[in-house]
C-alpha positions as a printed Julia matrix, in Angstrom:
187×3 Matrix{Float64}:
   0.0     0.0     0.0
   2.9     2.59    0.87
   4.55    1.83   -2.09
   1.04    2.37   -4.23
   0.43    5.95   -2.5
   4.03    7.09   -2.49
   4.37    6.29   -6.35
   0.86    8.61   -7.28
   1.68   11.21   -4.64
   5.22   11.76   -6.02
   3.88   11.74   -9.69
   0.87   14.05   -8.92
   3.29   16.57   -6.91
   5.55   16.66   -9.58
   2.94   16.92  -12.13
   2.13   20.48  -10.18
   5.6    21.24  -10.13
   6.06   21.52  -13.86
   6.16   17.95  -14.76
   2.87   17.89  -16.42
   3.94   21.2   -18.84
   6.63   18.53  -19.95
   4.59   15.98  -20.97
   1.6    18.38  -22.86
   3.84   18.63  -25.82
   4.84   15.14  -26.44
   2.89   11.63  -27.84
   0.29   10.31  -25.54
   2.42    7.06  -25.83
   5.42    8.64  -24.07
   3.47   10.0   -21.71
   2.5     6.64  -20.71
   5.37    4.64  -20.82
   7.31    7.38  -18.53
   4.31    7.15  -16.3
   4.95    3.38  -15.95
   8.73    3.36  -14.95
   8.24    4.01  -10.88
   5.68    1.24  -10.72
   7.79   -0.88  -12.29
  10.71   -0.28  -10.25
   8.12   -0.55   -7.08
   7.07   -3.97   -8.52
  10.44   -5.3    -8.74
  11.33   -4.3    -4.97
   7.66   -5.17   -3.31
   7.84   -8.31   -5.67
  11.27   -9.43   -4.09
  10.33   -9.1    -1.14
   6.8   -10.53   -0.72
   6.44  -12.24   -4.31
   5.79  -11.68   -8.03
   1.64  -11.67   -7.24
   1.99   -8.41   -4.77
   4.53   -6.98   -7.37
   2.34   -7.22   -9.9
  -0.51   -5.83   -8.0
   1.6    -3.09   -6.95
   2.75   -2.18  -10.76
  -1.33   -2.41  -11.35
  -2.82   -0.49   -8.63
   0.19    2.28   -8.55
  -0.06    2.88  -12.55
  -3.82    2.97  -13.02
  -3.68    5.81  -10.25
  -0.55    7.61  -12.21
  -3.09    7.29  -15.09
  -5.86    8.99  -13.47
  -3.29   12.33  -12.69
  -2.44   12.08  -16.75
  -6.13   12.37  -17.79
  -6.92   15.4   -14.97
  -4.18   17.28  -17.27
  -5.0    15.75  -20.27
  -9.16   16.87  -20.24
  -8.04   20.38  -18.39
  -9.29   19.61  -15.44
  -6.16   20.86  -13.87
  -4.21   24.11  -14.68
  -0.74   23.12  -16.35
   1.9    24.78  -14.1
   0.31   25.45  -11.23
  -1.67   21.96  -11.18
  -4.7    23.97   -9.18
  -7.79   22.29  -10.21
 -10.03   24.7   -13.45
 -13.31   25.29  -12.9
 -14.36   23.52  -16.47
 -15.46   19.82  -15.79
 -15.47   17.93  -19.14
 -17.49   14.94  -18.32
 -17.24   11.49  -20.01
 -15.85    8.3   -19.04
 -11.96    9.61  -19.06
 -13.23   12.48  -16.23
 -15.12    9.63  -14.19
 -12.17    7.31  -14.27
 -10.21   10.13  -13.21
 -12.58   10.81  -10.18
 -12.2     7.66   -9.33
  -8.95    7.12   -9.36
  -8.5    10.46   -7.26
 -11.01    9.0    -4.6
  -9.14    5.6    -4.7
  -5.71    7.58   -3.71
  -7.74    9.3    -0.9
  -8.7     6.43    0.23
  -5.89    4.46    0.41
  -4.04    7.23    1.79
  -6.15    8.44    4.57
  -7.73    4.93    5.28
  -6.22    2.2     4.23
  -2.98    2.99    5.15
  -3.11    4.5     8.19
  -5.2     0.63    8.97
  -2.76   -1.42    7.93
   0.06    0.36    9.7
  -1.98    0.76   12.75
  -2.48   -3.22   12.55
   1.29   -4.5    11.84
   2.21   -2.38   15.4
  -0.3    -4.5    17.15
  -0.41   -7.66   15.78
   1.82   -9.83   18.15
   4.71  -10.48   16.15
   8.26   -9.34   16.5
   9.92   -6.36   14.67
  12.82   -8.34   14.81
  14.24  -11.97   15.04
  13.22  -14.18   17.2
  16.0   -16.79   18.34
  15.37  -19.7    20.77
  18.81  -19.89   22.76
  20.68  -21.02   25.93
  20.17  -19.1    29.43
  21.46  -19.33   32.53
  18.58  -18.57   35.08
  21.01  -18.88   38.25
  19.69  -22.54   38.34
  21.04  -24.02   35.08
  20.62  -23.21   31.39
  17.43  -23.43   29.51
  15.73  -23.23   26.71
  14.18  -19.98   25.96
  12.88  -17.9    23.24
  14.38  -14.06   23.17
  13.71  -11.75   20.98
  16.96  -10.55   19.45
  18.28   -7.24   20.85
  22.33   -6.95   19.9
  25.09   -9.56   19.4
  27.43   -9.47   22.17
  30.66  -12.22   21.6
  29.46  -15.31   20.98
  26.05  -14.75   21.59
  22.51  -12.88   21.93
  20.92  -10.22   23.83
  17.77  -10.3    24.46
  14.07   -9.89   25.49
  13.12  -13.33   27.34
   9.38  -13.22   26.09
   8.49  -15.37   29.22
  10.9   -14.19   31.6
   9.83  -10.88   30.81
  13.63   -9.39   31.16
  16.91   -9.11   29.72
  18.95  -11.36   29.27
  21.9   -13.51   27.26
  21.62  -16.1    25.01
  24.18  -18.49   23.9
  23.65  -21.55   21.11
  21.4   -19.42   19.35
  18.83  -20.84   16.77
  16.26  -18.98   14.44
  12.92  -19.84   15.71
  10.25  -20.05   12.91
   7.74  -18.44   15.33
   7.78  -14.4    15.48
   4.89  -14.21   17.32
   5.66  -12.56   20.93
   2.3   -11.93   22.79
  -1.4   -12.35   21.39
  -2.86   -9.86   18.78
  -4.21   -7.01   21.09
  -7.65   -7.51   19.13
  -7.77  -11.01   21.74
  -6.63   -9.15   24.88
């Protein structure tokens, strides 16, 4: 989702800026295939990272809403230059799509977004690793699953998520589990 607002806010600010005047004087066909070069690059990274099927929704999502921005300027909805929105309205399916795509962006932006972030800060799982080591509780070592503050030597600080302190780890393995404490939605 940040990468889908962040790649139509950047294009419709620079749009204002000037970048739209650039564009007015050359092929419809350029125009587009410039407009498709951030999502692209946005696919390729979110696509790395979480898989071709989010990249590719990413390149979608990101370059329909470039598209809409291209059409405001194209119909003269907004004021070349200055990008301040003209008082004409030229109706038709181009100005609808347009609309749409404008209240998609809000949406996403001021909704969606804020959701999603709002959820991944209290959904239980770690920000970082989550190693099950070695600790020495003062009566022998233990199992225990930390979650991964600093190296230190030979092995791990850490958060003991039962323990509920700091401690260190040694003989350190990746646990496949990240989650530390229920989803605060259960609480």
């Amino acid at each position: 989702m940040l990468a889908v607002v962040v790649s139509r806010t950047t294009y419709a600010y620079f749009a204002a800026k000037d970048g739209a005047r650039v564009h007015a004087d050359s092929s419809v066909v350029h125009t587009l295939l410039a407009a498709a070069v951030v999502p692209l690059t946005f696919a390729l990274v979110v696509g790395a990272f979480h898989g071709w099927w989010w990249g590719g929704a990413v390149a979608v999502a990101s370059y329909a809403l470039r598209l809409g921005v291209i059409v405001e300027y194209r119909t003269g909805r907004r004021e070349l230059g200055s990008g301040k929105r003209t008082r004409t309205s030229p109706s038709g399916w181009l100005q609808h799509s347009a609309d749409t795509a404008t209240m998609a962006a809000l949406l996403l932006a001021g909704v969606v977004l804020p959701v999603i972030a709002l959820a991944g800060a209290v959904d239980g799982r770690s920000w970082t690793s989550v190693v099950e080591c070695d600790v020495n509780t003062g009566e022998g070592n233990e199992r225990a699953r930390l979650v991964e503050l600093g190296r230190k030597g030979n092995g791990v600080v850490g958060w003991d998520i039962e323990g509920d302190e700091v401690v260190n780890g040694v003989n350190c393995g990746v646990s496949e589990n990240d989650v530390v404490r229920p989803p605060l939605w259960r609480s």
